[in-house]
C-alpha positions as CSV (number, residue, x, y, z in Angstrom):
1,X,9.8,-7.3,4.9
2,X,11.0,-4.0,6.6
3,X,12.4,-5.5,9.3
4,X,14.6,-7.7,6.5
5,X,15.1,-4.9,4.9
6,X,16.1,-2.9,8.3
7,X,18.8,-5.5,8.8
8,X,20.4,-5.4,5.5
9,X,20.8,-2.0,5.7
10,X,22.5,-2.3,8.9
11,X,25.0,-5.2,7.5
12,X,25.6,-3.1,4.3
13,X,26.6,-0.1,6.4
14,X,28.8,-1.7,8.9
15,X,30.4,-3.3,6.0
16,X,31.1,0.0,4.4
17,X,32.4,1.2,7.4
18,X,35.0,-1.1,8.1
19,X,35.9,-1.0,4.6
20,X,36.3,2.6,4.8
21,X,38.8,2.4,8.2
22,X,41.3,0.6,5.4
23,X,41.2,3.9,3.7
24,X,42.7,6.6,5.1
25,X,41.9,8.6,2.0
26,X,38.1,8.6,2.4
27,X,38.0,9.6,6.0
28,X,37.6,13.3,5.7
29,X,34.9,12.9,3.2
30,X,33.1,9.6,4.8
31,X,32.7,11.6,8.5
32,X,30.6,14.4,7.0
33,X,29.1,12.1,4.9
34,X,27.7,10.1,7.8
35,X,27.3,13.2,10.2
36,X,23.8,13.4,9.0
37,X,22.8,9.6,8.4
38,X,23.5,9.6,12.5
39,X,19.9,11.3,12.7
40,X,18.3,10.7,9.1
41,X,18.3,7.6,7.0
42,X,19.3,8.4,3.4
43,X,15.6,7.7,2.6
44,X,14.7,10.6,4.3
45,X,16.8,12.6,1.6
46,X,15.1,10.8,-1.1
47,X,12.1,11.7,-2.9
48,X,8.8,9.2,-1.6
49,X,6.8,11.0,-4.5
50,X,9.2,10.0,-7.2
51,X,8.5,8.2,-10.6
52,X,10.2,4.8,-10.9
53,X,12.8,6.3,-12.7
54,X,14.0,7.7,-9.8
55,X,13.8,5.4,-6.8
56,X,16.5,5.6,-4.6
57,X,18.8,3.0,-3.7
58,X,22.5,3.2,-3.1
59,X,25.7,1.1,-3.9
60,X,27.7,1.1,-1.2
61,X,31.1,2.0,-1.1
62,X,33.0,-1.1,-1.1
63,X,30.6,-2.2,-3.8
64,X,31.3,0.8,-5.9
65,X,35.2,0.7,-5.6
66,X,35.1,-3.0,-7.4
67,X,33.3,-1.4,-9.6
68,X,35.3,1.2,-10.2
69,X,38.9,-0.5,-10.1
70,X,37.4,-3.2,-13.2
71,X,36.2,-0.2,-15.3
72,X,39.7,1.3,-14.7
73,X,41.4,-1.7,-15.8
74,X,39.1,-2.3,-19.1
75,X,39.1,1.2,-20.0
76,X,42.8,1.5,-20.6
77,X,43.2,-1.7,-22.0
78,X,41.8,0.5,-25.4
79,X,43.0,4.0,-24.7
80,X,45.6,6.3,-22.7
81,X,43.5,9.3,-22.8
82,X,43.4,10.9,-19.6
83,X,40.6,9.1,-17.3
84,X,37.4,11.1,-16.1
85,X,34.3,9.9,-14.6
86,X,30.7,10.1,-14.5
87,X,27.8,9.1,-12.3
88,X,24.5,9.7,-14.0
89,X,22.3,9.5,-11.1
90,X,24.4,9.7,-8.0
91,X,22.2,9.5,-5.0
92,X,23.6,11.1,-2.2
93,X,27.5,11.3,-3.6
94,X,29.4,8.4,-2.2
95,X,30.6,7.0,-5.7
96,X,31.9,10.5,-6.9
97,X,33.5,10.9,-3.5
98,X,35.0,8.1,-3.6
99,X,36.5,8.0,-7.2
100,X,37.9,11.5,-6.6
101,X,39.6,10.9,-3.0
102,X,40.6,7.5,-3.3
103,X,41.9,7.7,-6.8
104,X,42.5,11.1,-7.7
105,X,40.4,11.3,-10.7
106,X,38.1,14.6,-11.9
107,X,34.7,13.1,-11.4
108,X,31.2,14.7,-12.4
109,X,27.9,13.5,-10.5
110,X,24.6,14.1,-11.7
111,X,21.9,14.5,-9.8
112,X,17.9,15.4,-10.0
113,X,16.8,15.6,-6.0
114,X,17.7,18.8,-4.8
115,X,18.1,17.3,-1.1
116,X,20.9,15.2,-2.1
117,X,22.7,18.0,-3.9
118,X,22.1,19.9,-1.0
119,X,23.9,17.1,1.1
120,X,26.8,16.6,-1.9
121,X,27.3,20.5,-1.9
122,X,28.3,20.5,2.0
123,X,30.1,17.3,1.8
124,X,32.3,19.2,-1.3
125,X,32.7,22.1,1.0
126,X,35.1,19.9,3.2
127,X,37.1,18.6,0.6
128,X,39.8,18.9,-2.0
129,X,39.3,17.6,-5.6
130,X,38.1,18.0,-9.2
131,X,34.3,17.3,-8.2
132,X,31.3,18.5,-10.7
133,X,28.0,18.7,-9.4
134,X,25.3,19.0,-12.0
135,X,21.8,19.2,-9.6
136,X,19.8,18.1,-12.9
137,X,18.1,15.3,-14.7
138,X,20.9,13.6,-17.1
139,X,19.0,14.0,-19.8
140,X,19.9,17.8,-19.9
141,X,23.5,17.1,-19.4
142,X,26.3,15.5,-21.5
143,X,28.2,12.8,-21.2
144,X,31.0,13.7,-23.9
145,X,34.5,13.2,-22.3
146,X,33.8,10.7,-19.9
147,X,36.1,8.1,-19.4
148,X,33.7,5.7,-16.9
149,X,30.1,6.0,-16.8
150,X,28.6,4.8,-14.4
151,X,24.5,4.2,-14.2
152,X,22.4,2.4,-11.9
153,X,19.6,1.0,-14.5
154,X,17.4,-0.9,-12.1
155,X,14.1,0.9,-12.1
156,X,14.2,2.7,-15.4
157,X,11.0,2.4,-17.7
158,X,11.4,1.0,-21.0
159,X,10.6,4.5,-22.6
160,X,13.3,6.0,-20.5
161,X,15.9,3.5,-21.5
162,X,15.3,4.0,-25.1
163,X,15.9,7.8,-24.5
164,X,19.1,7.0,-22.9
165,X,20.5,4.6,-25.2
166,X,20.1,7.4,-27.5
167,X,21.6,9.2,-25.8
168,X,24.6,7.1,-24.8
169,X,25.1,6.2,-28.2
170,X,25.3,9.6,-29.5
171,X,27.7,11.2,-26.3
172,X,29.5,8.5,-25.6
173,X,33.0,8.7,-26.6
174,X,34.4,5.5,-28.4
175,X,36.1,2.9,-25.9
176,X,34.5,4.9,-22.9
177,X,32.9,2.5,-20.5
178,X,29.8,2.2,-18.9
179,X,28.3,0.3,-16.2
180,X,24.9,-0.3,-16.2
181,X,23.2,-2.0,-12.5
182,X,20.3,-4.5,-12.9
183,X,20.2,-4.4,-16.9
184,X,22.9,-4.7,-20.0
185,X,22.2,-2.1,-22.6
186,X,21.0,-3.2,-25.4
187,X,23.3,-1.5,-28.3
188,X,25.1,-2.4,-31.3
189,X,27.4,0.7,-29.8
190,X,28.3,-0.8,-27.1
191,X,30.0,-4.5,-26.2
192,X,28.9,-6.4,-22.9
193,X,32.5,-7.0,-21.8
194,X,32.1,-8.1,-18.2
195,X,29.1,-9.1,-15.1
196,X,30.0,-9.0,-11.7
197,X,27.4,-9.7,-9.3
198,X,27.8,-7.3,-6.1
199,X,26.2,-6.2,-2.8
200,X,23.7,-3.0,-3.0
201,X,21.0,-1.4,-0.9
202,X,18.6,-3.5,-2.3
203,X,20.4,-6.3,-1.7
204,X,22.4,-8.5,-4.9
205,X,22.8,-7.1,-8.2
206,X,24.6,-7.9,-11.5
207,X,27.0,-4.9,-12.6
208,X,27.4,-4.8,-16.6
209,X,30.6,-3.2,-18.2
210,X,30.5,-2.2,-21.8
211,X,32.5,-1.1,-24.2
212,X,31.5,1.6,-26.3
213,X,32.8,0.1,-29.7
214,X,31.1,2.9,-32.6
C-alpha cells in the first residue's frame, strides 16, 4: 500500500506541476511553495499525532481550481456581492494561494498546525495579495462574509460535524457556498446543488456544492 500510495503522489504532483506551467500567475508563489517539498514531503509538516479530525491530505491544485471556478459560477448566479473566500482547514496553503494569484480575490485560510502556518507565513512573505492567515482551529473563527467556503469533510467525526453544521448554519451568509469533500452536509440551510468527482491526495473524491438557502 505505501508503495501505491508513493506513486499516486508522484502522478498527482507532476500533474499539478504541469498544470501550474499554464499559469504564469502561480509561479512566484508555486516555487517557494515547492522549495521545501524538494527535501520534506508535506507529511512531514503534518501532525502524525493528530485526531481524525485533522488528518492531512491535500487537493491538489488543478483539483482545487475546478473547484473553485464551479463555486464562482453558482455563487453569482444568486448574488453580486463582492466575492471573498474561505478555506476552513487549509493544509499547507495551496488553495488560498491559488484563489488569490490566479483570480485576484481576498481569501482567508484557516489553519490549526502551527508547521503549516509556519510554511503559509513564508510563502505570504513572497507575494502580493489580500491573504488572511488565521493559525487556529475554525471553530474559534467566523465564517461571516464569505463568499466560497471551502471544507474538506473526509475525516471529521460525527460529533464534530454536528458542531460545524451549527456553525455553518448560524455564519453562513445566505446564497454563500460551500464545498464540502467526501460528505454533503446534511442541512435544511443549505441546498446540494452540484457533485463533481475529482483527483486528491488520497486519491478520488466527490466535491459537494451547496447553497446556503436560510
Amino acid at each position: 500500500m505505501r508503495i501505491l500510495a508513493t506513486i499516486w503522489y508522484l502522478v498527482i504532483s507532476m500533474l499539478e506541476f504541469l498544470f501550474v506551467i499554464t499559469k504564469p500567475k502561480l509561479w512566484r508563489f508555486y516555487f517557494y511553495f515547492s522549495l521545501e517539498y524538494f527535501f520534506f514531503s508535506p507529511y512531514y509538516f503534518a501532525d502524525k499525532k493528530a485526531d481524525d479530525d485533522f488528518v492531512f491530505g491535500f487537493t491538489p491544485l488543478f483539483s482545487f481550481n475546478t473547484i473553485f471556478k464551479k463555486a464562482r459560477v453558482h455563487y453569482y448566479q444568486k448574488t453580486e456581492y463582492p466575492l471573498a473566500f474561505c478555506d476552513a482547514g487549509c493544509g499547507d496553503g495551496r488553495g488560498v494561494f491559488l484563489v488569490n494569484q490566479l483570480y485576484d480575490r481576498p481569501v482567508c485560510g484557516m489553519e490549526i498546525n502551527e508547521k503549516f502556518v509556519q510554511k503559509i507565513m513564508f510563502m505570504k512573505s513572497f507575494v502580493k495579495g489580500n491573504l488572511l492567515i488565521i493559525g487556529d482551529d475554525m471553530f474559534n473563527s467566523e465564517f461571516q462574509g464569505y463568499g466560497i467556503i471551502f471544507i474538506t469533510w473526509t475525516t471529521f467525526k460525527d460529533e464534530t460535524e454536528k458542531r460545524l453544521i451549527a456553525k455553518l448554519e448560524k455564519e453562513v451568509m445566505q446564497n454563500a457556498i460551500v464545498v464540502t469533500l467526501s460528505y454533503p452536509i446534511s442541512s435544511d440551510y443549505f441546498e446540494l446543488i452540484e457533485k463533481k468527482r475529482i483527483l486528491v491526495s488520497w486519491g478520488k473524491s466527490d466535491a459537494y456544492f451547496h447553497r446556503k438557502v436560510k
